[in-house]
matplotlib code that plots the C-alpha trace (Angstrom):
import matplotlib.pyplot as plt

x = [11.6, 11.2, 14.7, 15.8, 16.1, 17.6, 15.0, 14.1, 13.7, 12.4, 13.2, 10.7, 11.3, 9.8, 10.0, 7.8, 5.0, 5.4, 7.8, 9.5, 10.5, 14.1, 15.4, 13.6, 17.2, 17.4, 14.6, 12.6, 12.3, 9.1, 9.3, 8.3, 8.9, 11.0, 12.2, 14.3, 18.2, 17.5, 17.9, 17.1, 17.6, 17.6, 20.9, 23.3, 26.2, 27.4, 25.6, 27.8, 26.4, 28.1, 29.6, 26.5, 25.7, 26.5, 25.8, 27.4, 28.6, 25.1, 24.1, 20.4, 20.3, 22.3, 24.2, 26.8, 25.5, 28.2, 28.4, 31.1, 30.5, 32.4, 30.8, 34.1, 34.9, 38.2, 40.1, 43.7, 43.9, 41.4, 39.3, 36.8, 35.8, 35.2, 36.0, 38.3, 35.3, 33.3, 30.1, 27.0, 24.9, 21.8, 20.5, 17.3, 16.2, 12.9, 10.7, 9.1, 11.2, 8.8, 10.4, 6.4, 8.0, 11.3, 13.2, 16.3, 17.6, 20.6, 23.5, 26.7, 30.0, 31.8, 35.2, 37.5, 40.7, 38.4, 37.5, 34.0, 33.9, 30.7, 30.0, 26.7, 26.1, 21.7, 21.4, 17.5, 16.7, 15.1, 16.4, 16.0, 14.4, 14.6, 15.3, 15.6, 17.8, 19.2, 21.3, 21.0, 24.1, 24.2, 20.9, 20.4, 19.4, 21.5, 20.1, 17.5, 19.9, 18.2, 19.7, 19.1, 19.5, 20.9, 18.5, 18.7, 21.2, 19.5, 16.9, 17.5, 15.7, 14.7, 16.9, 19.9, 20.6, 24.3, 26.6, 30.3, 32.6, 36.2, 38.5, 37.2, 39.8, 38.4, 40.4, 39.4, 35.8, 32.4, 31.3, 28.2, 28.5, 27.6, 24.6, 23.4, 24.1, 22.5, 18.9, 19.0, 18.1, 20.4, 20.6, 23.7, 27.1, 30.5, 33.4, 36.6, 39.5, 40.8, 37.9, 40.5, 43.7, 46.6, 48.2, 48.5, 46.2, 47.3, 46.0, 43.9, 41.5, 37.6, 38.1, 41.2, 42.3, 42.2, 46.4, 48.9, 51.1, 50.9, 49.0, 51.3, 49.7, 46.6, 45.2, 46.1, 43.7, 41.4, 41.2, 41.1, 38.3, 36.3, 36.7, 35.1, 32.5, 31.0, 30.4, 26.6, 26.5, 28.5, 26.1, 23.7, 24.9, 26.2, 22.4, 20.9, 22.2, 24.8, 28.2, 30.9, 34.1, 37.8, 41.3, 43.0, 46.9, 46.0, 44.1, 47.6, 50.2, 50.4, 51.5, 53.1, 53.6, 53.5, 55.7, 57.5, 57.4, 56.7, 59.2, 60.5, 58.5, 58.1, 60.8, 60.4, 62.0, 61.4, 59.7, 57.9, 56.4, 55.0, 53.5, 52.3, 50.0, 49.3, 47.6, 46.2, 44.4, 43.4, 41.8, 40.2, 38.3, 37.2, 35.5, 33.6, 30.7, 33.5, 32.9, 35.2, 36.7, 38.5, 39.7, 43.2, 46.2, 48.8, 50.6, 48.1, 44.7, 42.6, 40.4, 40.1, 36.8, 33.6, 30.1, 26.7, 24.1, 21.6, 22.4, 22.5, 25.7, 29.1, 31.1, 34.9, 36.9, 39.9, 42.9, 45.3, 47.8, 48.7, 50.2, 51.6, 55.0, 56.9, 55.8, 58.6, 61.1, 60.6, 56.5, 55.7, 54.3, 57.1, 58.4, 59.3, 60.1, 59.7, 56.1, 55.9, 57.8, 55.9, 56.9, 55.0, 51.7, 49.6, 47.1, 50.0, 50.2, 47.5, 44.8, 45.5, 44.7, 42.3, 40.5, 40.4, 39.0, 36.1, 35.7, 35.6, 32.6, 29.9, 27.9, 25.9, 25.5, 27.6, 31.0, 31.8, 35.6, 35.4, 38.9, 41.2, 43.7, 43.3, 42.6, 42.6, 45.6, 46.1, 49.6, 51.2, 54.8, 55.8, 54.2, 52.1, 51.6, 53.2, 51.2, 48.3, 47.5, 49.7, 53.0, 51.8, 51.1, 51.2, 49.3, 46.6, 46.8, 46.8, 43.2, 42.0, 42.4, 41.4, 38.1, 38.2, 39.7, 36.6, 33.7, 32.8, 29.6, 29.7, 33.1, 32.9, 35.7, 34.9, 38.1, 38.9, 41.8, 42.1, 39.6, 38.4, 35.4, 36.2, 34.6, 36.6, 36.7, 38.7, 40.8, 41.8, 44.9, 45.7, 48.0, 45.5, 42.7, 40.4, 40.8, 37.9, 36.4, 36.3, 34.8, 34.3, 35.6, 33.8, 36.0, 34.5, 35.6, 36.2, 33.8, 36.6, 40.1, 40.9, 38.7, 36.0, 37.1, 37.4, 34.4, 36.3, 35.5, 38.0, 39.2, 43.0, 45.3, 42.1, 44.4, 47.0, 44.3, 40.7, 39.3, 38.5, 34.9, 34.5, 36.0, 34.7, 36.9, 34.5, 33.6, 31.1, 30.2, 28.6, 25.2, 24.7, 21.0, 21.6, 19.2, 19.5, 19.3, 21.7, 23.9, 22.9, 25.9, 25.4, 27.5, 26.7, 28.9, 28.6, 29.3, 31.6, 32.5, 34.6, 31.1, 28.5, 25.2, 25.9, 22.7, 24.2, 23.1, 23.9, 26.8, 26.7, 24.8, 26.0, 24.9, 26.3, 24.0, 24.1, 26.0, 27.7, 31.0, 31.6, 29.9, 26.9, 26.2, 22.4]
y = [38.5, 41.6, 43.7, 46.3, 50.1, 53.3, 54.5, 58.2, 59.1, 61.9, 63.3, 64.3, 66.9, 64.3, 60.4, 58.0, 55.9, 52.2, 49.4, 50.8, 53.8, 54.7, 56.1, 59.5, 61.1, 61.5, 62.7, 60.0, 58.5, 58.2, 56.4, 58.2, 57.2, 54.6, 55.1, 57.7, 58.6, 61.7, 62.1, 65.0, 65.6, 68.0, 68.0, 70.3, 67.5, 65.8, 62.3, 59.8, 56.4, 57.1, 53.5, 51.8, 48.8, 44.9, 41.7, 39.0, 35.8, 34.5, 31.3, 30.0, 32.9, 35.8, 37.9, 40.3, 44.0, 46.5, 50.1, 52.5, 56.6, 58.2, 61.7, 62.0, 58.5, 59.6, 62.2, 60.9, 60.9, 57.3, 58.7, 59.6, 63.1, 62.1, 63.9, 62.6, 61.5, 58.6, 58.5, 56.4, 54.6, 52.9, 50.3, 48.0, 44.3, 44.0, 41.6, 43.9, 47.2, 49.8, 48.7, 48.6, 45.8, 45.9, 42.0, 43.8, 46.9, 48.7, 51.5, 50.9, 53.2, 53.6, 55.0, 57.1, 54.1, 51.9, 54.5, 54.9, 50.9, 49.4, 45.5, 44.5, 41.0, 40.9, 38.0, 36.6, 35.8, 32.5, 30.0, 30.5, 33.8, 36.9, 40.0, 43.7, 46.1, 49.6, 52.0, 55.9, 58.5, 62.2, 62.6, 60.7, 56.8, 54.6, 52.7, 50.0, 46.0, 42.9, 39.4, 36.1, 33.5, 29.9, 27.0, 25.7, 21.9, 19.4, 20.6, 21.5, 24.7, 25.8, 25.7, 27.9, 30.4, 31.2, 33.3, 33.4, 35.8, 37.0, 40.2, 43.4, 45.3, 48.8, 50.6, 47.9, 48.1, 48.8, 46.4, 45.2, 41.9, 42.6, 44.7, 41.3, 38.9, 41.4, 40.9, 37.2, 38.0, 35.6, 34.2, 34.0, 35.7, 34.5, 36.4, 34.3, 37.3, 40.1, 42.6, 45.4, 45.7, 47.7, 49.1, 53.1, 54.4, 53.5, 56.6, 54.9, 52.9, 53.3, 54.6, 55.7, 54.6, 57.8, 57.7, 57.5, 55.2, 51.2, 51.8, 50.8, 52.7, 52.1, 55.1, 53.9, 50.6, 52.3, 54.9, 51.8, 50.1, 53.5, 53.9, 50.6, 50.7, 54.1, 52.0, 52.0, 48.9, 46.8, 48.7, 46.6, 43.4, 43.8, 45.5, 42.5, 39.0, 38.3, 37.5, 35.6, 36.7, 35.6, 37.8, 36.7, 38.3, 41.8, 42.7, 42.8, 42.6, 40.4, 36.9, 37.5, 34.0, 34.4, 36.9, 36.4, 39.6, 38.4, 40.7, 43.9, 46.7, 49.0, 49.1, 48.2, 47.2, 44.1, 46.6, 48.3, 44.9, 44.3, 47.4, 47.1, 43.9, 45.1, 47.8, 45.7, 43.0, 46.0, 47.7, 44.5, 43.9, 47.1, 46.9, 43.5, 42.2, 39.6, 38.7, 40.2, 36.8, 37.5, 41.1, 41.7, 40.7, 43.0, 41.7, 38.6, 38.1, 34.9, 34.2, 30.3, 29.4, 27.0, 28.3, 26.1, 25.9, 24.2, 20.5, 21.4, 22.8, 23.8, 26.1, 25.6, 28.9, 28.8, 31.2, 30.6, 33.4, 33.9, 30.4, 29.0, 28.1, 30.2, 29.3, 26.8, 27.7, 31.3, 31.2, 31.5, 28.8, 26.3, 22.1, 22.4, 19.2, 20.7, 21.5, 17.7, 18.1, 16.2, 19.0, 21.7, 23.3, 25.7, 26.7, 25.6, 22.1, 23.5, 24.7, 21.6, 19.5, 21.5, 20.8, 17.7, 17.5, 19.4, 16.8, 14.1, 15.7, 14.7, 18.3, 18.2, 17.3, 19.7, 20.5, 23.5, 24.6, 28.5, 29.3, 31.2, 29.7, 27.0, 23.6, 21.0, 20.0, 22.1, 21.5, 21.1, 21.1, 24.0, 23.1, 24.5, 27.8, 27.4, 29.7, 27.6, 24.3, 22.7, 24.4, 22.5, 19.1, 17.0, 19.4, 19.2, 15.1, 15.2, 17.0, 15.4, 12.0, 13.1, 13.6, 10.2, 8.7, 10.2, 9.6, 13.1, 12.9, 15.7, 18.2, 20.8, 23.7, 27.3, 29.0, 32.8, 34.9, 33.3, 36.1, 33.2, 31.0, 27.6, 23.9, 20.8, 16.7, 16.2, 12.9, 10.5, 10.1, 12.7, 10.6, 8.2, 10.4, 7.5, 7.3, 8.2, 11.5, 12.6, 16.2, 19.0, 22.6, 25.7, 28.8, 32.1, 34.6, 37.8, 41.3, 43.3, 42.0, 41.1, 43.5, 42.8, 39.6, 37.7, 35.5, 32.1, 29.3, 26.6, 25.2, 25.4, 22.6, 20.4, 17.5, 17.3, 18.2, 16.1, 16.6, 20.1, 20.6, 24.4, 27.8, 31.5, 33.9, 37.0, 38.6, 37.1, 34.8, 31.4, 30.9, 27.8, 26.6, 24.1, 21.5, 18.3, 16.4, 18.3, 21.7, 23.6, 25.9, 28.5, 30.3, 34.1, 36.4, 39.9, 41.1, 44.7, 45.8, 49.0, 50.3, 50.2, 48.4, 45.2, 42.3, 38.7, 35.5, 31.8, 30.6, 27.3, 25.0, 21.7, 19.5, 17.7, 15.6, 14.0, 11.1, 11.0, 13.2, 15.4, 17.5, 16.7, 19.3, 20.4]
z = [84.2, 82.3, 81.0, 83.5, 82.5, 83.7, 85.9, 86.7, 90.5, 92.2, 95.8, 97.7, 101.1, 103.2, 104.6, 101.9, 104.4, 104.3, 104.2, 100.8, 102.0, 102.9, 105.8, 107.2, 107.7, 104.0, 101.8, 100.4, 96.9, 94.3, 91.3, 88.1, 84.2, 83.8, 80.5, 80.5, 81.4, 83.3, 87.1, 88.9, 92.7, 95.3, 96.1, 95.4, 94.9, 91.2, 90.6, 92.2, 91.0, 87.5, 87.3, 87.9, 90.0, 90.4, 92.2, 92.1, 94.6, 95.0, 97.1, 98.7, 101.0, 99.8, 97.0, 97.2, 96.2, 94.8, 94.0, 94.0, 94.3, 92.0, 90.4, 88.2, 87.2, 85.5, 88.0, 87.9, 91.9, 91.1, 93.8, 91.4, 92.6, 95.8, 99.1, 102.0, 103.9, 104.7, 103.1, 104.5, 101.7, 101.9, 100.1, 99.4, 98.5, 97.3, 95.4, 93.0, 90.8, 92.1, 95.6, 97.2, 99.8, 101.2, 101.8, 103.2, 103.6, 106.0, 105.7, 104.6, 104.8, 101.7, 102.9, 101.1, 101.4, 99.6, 96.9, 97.9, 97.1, 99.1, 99.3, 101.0, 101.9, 101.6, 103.6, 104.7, 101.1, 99.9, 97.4, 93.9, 93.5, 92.3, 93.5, 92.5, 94.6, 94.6, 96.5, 97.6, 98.7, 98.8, 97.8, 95.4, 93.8, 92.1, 88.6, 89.8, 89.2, 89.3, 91.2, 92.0, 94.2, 94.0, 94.9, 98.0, 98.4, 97.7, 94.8, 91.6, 90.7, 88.0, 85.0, 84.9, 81.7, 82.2, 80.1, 79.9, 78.1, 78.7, 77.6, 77.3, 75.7, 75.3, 72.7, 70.8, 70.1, 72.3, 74.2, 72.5, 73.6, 76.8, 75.9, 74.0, 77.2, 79.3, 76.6, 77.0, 80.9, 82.2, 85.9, 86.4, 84.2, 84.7, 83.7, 83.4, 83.0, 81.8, 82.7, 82.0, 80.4, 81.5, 78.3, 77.8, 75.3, 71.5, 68.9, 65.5, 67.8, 67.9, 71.9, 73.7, 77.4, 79.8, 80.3, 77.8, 79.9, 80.7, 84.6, 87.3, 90.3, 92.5, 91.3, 87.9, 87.9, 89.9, 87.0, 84.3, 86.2, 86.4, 82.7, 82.0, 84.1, 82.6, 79.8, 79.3, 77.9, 81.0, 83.3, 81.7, 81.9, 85.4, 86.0, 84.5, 86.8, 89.4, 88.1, 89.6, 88.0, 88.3, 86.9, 84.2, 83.4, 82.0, 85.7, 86.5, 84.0, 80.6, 81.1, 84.3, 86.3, 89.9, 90.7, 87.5, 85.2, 81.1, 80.5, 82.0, 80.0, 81.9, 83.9, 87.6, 90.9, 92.7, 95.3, 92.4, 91.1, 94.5, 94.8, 91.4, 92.1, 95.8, 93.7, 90.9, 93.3, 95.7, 92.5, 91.3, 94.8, 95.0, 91.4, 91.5, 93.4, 95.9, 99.2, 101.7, 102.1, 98.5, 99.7, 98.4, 101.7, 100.4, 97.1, 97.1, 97.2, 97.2, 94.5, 94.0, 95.3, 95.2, 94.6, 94.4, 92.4, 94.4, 93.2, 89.6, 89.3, 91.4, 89.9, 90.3, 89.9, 89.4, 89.5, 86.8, 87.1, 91.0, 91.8, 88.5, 87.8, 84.9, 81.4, 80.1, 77.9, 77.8, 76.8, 73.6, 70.8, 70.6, 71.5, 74.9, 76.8, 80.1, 79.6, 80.5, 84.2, 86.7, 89.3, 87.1, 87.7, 86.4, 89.4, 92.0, 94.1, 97.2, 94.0, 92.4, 95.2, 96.2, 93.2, 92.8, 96.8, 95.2, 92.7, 95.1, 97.2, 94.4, 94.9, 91.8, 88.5, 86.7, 87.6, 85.8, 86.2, 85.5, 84.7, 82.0, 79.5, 76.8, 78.1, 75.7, 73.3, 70.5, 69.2, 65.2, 64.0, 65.3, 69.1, 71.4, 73.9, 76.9, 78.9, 78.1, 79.7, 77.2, 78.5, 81.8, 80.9, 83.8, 85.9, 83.3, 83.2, 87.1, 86.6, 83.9, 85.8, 89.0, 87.9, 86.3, 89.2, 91.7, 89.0, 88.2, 86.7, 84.0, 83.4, 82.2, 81.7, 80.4, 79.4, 77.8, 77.2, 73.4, 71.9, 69.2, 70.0, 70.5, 71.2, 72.3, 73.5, 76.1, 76.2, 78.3, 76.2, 73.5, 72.2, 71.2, 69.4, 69.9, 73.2, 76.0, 75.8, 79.2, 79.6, 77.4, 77.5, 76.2, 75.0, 74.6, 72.1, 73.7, 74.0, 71.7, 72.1, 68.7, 66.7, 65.0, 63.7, 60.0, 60.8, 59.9, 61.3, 59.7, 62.4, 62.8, 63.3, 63.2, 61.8, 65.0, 67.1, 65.9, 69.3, 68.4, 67.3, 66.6, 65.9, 65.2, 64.8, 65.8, 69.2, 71.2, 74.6, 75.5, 76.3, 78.4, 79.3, 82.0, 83.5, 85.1, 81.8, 79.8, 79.3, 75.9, 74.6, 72.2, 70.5, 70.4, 67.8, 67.0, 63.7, 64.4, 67.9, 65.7, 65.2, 68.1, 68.6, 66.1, 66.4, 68.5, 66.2, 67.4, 65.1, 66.4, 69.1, 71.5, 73.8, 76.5, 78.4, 81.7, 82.3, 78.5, 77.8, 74.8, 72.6, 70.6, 67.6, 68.0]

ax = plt.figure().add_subplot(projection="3d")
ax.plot(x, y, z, "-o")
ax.set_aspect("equal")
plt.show()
């Protein structure tokens, strides 16, 4: 599939002939030079499509398409410049980019409550293909995205190129890395947390947060989200594949548990902190390519869910924040007995068992858990993080042996929120390094959280924890090549995010192949 590009449009005064064109009540559209930024109309109105385009959620027959008009992504009302009026937007599926032969195509409303949000279902598409689409509002057409769907049950497909990444911090750096993903033309991108963060803007950094105050208000995240999403170099990636994304903590708040607070900067009422995450999870809907089945209900909003690859791969994802008990003894790195209470969990009993019901079902031959915090040990004399996996340790046991007891063929967990790259065995006992290895997780650095990075890769507390295979300590994602014979991870890092436009090189490969846990160094 050839790399997507900004694509110059033209509006013409009357209705294009043939299947491609767009709706006579509205001028129609001709292609002309794609390589260029500039977009010129006959309307009198601001461009609207300024935060780009998605898709995400894809199975055999559909994919979720996403836009959101917004002519001034950074008006403090979060509205984005937009009027107090409904606003109809059309939108296309076709085979080709030039758009010649239309798939699918249909009006949606994007209403003012929503904040111009808009979330098409394109249904009537085969398995395993791909698609280009695009949208058109006030006169004018959005940037040209590209999509695919997921084989049909029961066949394989082709093979998948997937890539993973986590926390996009963007004081911190630009986001480079997902510029790179976006070049490897992936299928399919996952995004495992912390797509914004909520802090107020911090002077000395390479970019400054529109808002000098931690957001708390609906307008607020919808502000945050806007600011991200003007970035040219996340256009791309979300231009480039469908994603399927899940929240981490800083969607809403840092290391909040539940409806547990981390700690009570800033200051808020019990009523303020529900308003705070009705706003967040309303926000965070309105900005990704979900299915209306994961719209926000009020001060929750229901995110754990099952998506198929054909029968290469099902992708568990998993919501890590929203159901867990507190972090024990007061979070932090530290020896904490009650990390091991049986009655603990992390992703809450009903996600748990959940879970491991997915397991049982045999749907493929990857199970990839997509989800957020640390999963394998990593512990040394002075203990281990308790808003990991490790300050839930029977939860993490129940899993782990779940998916033994059931016979999962091949485990797999992809994690974030640690902003270092890491690699790991997971044992059946770690207790007993030698012990069966039992799955393997993959831990993706972030796209700037953390800066630009020392480059070490030493690993730490390699001699508590001998399970652990790799560590990078620069920016970067995973890039997975899956088949039915193996899963190929590579690790991508990026040199600077500080300074824009760094080259991605491949710091280290594994394998996991079918039917044998743990990773193999290539």
């Amino acid at each position: 599939m050839s790399p997507i590009s900004r694509r110059t449009l033209v509006f013409g005064g009357l209705a294009a002939a043939g299947a491609g064109a767009l709706p006579a009540t509205r001028p129609a559209i001709r292609p002309a030079t794609a390589q260029t930024s500039v977009i010129t109309a006959t309307a009198a109105v601001p461009y609207p499509f300024q935060l780009g385009i998605a898709s995400g959620e894809p199975d055999a027959n559909s994919v979720v398409l996403w836009t959101r008009l917004a002519p001034s992504p950074l008006n403090a009302d979060g509205q984005g410049g937009m009027a107090n009026a409904d606003v109809p937007v059309d939108w296309q599926v076709s085979t080709t980019d030039t758009f010649s032969t239309l798939v699918a195509s249909g009006t949606v409303t994007a209403s003012y409550a929503a904040a111009h949000s808009v979330h098409v279902i394109a249904g009537g598409l085969n398995p395993d293909s791909d698609y280009y689409y695009r949208f058109r509002a006030q006169g004018f057409i959005s940037p040209v995205g590209r999509t695919r769907t997921a084989p049909a049950i029961g066949t394989n497909g082709r093979n998948l190129l997937m890539a993973f990444t986590s926390c996009s911090h963007y004081e911190e750096g630009y986001f480079t890395v997902y510029r790179r993903m976006a070049e490897d033309n992936p299928g399919l991108i996952l995004h495992v947390g912390d797509y914004i963060y909520e802090y107020g803007a911090t002077s000395g950094r390479p970019r400054l947060y529109a808002g000098t105050t931690e957001i708390v208000t609906l307008a607020d995240y919808r502000r945050r989200y806007a600011q991200h999403k003007t970035d040219p170099d996340l256009q791309a990636a979300h231009a480039a594949a469908p994603w399927i994304v899940v929240p981490d903590d800083h969607e809403v708040e840092n290391n909040y548990a539940n409806m547990v607070r981390a700690d009570s900067t800033p200051s808020l009422t019990t009523a303020q902190w529900t308003a705070r995450r009705t706003a967040a999870y309303q926000a965070y809907y309105e900005n990704m390519p979900l299915r209306p089945a994961q719209a926000n209900n009020g001060n929750s909003i229901p995110l754990y869910r099952r998506l198929r690859w054909g029968s290469l791969a099902v992708f568990h994802m998993l919501d890590t924040r929203q159901y867990r008990d507190d972090q024990a003894c007061g979070d932090g790195w530290k020896v904490c007995s009650d990390a091991d209470l049986a009655s603990r969990s992390l992703p809450g009993n009903a996600q748990e068992t959940w879970l491991l019901d997915g397991f049982n079902q045999h749907l493929a031959t990857w199970d990839i858990i997509g989800q957020q915090v640390f999963f394998a040990r990593r512990f040394n004399s002075t203990g281990a993080s308790m808003d990991s996996w490790d300050g839930y340790r029977a939860s993490r046991a129940r899993i782990q042996q779940g998916w033994v007891d059931r016979g999962t063929r091949n485990p797999v967990v992809l994690t974030g929120d640690v902003h270092r790259a890491w690699a790991s065995d997971l044992k059946a006992d770690y207790n007993n390094a030698s012990s069966a290895t039992i799955g393997s997780e993959l831990v993706s650095s972030s796209v700037t959280s953390g800066g630009d990075g020392d480059g070490a890769t030493t690993i730490p507390d390699v001699g508590t924890n001998p399970w652990l295979k790799f560590y990078n300590n620069r920016r970067g994602y995973v890039r997975t090549t899956i088949s039915p014979t193996q899963l190929q991870a590579d690790f991508r890092a990026v040199a600077k995010v500080t300074e824009h436009g760094a080259a991605a090189t491949t710091v280290k490969s594994f394998v996991i192949e079918d039917g044998r846990p743990g990773l193999q160094a290539v």
